[in-house]
N, C-alpha and C positions, 0 to 999 in steps of 0.2 A: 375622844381623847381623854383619857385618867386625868385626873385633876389632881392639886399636889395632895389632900388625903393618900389618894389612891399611891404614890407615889411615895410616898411619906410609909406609907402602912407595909409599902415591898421593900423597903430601904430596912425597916426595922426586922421584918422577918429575913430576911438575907442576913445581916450584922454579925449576928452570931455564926454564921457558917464561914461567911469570909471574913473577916476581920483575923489578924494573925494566924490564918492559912497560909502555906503553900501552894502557888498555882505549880502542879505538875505537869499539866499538860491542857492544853485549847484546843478541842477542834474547832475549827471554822468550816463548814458544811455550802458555801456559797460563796462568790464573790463580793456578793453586796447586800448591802438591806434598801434602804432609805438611799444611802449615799454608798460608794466601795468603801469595803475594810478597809483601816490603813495600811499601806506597806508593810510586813514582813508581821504581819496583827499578830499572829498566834507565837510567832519566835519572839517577839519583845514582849509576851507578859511570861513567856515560859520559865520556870523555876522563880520568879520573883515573888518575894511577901508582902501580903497584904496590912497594909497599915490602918487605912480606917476606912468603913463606906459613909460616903457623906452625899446628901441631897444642897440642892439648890435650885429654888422654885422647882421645875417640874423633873429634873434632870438628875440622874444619880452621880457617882463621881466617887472613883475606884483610885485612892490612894494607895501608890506603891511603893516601895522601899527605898525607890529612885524614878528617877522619869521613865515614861508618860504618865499622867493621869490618865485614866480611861472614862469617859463620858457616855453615859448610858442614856438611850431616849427608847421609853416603851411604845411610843407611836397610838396609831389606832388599837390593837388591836393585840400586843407586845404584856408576856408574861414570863414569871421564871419557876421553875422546880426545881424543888431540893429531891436529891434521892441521895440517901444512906447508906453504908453497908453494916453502919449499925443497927440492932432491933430496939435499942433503949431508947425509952422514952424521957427522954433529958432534953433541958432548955438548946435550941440549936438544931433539933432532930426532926424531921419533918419527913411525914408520909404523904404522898401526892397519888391522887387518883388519875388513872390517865385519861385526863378529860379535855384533853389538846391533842387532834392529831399527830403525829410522832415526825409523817412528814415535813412539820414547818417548825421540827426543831434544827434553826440554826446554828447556834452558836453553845458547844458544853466545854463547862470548866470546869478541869479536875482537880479538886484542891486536896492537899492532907494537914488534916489542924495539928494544931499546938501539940493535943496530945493523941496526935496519932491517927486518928479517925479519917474516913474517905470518905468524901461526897463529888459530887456529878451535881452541879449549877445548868441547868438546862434556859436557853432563852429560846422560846417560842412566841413565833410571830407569822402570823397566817396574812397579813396584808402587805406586809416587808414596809411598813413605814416608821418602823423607828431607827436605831441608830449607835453602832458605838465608834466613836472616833477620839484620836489621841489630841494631848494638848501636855506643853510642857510646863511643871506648875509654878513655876514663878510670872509666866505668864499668864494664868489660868484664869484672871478674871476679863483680858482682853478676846479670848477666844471667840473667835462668832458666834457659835451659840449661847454665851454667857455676857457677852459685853453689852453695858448697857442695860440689866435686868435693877429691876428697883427695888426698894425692903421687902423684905420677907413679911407674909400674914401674919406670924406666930411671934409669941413673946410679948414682951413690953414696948419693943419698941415704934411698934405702929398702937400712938397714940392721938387722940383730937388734933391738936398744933401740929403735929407731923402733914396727917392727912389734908388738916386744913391747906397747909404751904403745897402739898403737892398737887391741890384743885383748884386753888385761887389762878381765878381771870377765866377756867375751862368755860369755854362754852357747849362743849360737845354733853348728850347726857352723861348723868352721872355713871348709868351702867356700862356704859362703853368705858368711860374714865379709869372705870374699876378692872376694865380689864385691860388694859392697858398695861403690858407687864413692863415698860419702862416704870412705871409710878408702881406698883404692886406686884410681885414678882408671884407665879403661878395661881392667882385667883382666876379661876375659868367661872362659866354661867350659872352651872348647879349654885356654889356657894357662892357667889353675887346676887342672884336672885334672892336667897334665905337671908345674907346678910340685911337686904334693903326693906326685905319682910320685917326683920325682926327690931330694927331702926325705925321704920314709918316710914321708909321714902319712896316718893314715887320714882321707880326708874326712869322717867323719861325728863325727870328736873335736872335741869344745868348744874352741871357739876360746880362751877362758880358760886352758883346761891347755896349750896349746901356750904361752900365752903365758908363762908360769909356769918354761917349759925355755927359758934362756936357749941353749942349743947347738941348739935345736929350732927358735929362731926367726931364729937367722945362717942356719941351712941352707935355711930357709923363702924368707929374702929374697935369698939367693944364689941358689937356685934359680929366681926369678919370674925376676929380675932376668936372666940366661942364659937361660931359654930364650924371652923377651920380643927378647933381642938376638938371637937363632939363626934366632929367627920373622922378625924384621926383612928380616936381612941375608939369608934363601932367597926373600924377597919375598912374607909371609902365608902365610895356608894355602890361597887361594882356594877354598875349599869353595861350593858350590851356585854361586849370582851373581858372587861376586866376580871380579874379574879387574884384573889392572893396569893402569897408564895405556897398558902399549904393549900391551895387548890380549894378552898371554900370563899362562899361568899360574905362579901361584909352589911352590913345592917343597918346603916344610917338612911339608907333611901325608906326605907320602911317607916322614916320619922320625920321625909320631907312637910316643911310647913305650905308651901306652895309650890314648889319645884314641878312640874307635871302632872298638878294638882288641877286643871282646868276646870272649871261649873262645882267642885266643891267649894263646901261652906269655909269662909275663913277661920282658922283655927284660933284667933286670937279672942280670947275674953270678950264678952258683950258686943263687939263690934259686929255681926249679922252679914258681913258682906259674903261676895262669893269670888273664889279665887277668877281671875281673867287670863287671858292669853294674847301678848300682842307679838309682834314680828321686829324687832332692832337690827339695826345690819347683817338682816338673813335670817337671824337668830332668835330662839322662841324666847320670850320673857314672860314669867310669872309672876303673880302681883294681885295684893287686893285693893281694889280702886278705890274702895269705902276708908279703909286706914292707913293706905298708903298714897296718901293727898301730894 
């Protein structure tokens, strides 16, 4: 599952292509992905303009000129292509290699921009688990997939006090806590892991006691917060499926500190430990035992 880097980083290269486009026309190539297309999916985005593409934790969110919002989930295995019919190389233009079956493209949207230009949005998805479904936007924070998601990782606003109040009394560990998209909205295990790396915390300490060290819990939300932006800006981690809008991969895995780092040496200054591997609800956890007490 892309994690919101990954998410974040296909939101940004989309922006330019669809943001005050024209959708001319949708195919819809299936009846469903994930869940069925909404009712009459491809006639109510047709001829409408696109106002702005916006993410939320892991979720895209295709603001229109008028209702619906359109809500995008990439799933397992869920990616998009830009194809041109321009040859310039200007911000917005993307050359895609075709490195996705052509079969499991479901869903193309034919936009024409502001000035003029055509492009073909391609969503390909070879496991059919993600997802686009309507929601009206004044209602759009009660939507099932959205209701109930907690702050965002990025900015200022998840800071120590914040963090603290949303873990005090947890007794569950901390790394489940963190993922917990009520309390943190799209933090998945890659960047949880790194985060509690780069903090000193052991993940398997009660969320309540971190919460309890007010120095324990600036370091916590410093640390999400950084390496959420590090993930961003190298373009995801693209692990397994993922891949970006220009069909390359992105580079932050390349600079995991512990992330599926098992029996190597910890990367941290003088500390000599060596990264571990345990099991959390199902889930593999990376950690060094020596600095992550």
């Amino acid at each position: 599952m892309p994690e919101l880097p990954e998410v974040e980083t296909v939101r940004r290269g989309l922006q330019p292509v669809f943001e005050h486009a024209r959708i001319v026309e949708v195919e819809q190539r299936r009846p469903n992905l994930r869940y069925p297309f909404p009712a009459d999916f491809a006639a109510r985005l047709r001829g409408r303009a696109v106002v702005a593409l916006a993410r939320r934790a892991k979720y895209l969110l295709l603001h229109l000129d008028a209702d619906p919002v359109l809500i995008c989930h990439l799933g397992m295995s869920g990616s998009f292509r830009i194809h041109s019919d321009s040859e310039a190389v200007t911000p917005g233009d993307f050359h895609y290699a075709r490195s996705k079956d052509e079969a499991h493209d479901h869903v193309v949207f034919h936009l024409e921009g502001a000035d003029g230009a055509r492009h073909r949005v391609v969503f390909n998805d070879p496991r059919r688990f993600g997802f686009m479904l309507f929601a009206e936007g004044a209602a759009l924070d009660a939507h099932p997939s959205l209701a109930g998601l907690g702050v965002e990782p990025t900015g200022n606003m998840l800071d120590g006090p914040l963090l603290a109040g949303l873990l005090a009394g947890r007794r569950t560990p901390i790394k489940a806590a963190l993922l917990d998209q009520k309390l943190i909205a799209g933090l998945g295990n890659i960047y949880v892991c790194e985060a509690l790396w780069r903090a000193g915390i052991a993940p398997t300490r009660a969320a309540g006691e971190v919460a309890a060290d007010a120095v324990l819990c600036a370091a916590l939300a410093q640390a999400i917060r950084e390496v959420i932006a590090e993930a961003i800006e190298a373009g995801g981690s693209s692990l397994r499926d993922h891949i970006r809008t220009d069909g390359s991969l992105g580079y932050f895995q390349h600079s995991f500190s512990v992330y599926d780092r098992e029996g190597h040496p910890c990367p941290r200054a003088g500390c000599g430990g060596t990264v571990a591997r345990i099991v959390q609800s199902g889930r593999s956890t990376f950690y060094c035992p020596s600095c992550q007490p």
